[in-house]
C-alpha positions, -999 to 999 in steps of 0.1 A, spaced: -649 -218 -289 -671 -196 -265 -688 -209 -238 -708 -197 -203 -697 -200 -163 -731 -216 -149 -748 -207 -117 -728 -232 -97 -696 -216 -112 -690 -244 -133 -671 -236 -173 -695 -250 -196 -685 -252 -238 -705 -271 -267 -684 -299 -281 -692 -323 -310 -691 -357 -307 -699 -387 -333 -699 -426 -327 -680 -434 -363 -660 -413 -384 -685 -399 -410 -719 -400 -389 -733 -373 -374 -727 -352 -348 -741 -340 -314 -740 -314 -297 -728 -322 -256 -722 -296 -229 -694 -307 -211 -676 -294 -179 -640 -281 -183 -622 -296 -153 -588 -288 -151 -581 -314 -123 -590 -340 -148 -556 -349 -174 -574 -369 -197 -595 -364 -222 -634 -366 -223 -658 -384 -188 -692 -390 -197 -724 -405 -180 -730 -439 -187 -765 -431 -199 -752 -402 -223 -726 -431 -238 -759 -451 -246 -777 -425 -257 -753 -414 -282 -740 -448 -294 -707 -452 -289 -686 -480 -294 -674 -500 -262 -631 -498 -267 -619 -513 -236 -605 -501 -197 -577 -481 -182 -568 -480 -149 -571 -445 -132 -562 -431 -97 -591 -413 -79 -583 -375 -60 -587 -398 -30 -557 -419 -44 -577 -450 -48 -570 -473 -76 -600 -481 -104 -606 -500 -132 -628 -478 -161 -645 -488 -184 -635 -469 -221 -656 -458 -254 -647 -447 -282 -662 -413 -302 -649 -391 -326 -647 -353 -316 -646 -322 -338 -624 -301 -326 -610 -271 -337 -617 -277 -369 -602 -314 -375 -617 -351 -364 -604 -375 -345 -605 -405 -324 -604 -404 -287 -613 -422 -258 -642 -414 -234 -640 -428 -198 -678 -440 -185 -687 -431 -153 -721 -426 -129 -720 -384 -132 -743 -362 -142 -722 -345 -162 -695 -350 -190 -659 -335 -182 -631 -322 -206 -599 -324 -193 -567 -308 -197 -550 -332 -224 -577 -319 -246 -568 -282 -234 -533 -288 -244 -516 -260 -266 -548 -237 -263 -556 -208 -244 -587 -211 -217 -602 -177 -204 -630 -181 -179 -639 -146 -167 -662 -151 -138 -672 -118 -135 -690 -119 -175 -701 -156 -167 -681 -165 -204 -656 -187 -212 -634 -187 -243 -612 -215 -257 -592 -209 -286 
């Protein structure tokens, strides 16, 4: 998977993302954050916009330590070749986040001197 280092130094790859198990995908540039250990964060209006299923809540602790409620969604996400289930967390960003359980047991390069990123 090859993706870019933005302007604002953020690591930017393509993933595919479907509301039910044999519709279509999209295509959504998402924000590797390695600070983040779950899975997939996504904009509130992007969850909408793609369709995706309400699922429930989770509790999550903020970087300030603050306890939260969340509200959950579930997609289906093409990735690395298989699909599968997983939960997306709703929030009021701008931009959708990948976190490191999906970075598990794969290599990330971000070379900030080419601008490119490489997941594989």
């Amino acid at each position: 998977m090859i993706g870019y280092v933005d302007g604002l130094l953020r690591a930017l790859i393509d993933v595919s993302i479907s509301p039910t198990k044999t519709g279509s995908h999209e295509s959504v540039e998402v924000w590797i954050d390695t600070a983040f250990n779950g899975g997939l964060v996504m904009p509130r209006e992007l969850i909408h916009k793609l369709g995706l299923k309400n699922a429930s809540s989770t509790d999550a602790i903020l970087a300030d330590g603050q306890l939260v409620e969340l509200e959950t969604f579930s997609c289906y996400l093409e990735w690395f070749g298989h699909r599968y289930r997983t939960q997306v967390i709703a929030n009021d960003g701008e931009i959708p986040l990948l976190g490191t359980v999906l970075l598990s047991n794969r290599r990330l390069l971000i070379d900030y001197v080419t601008k490119s990123v490489s997941l594989d």
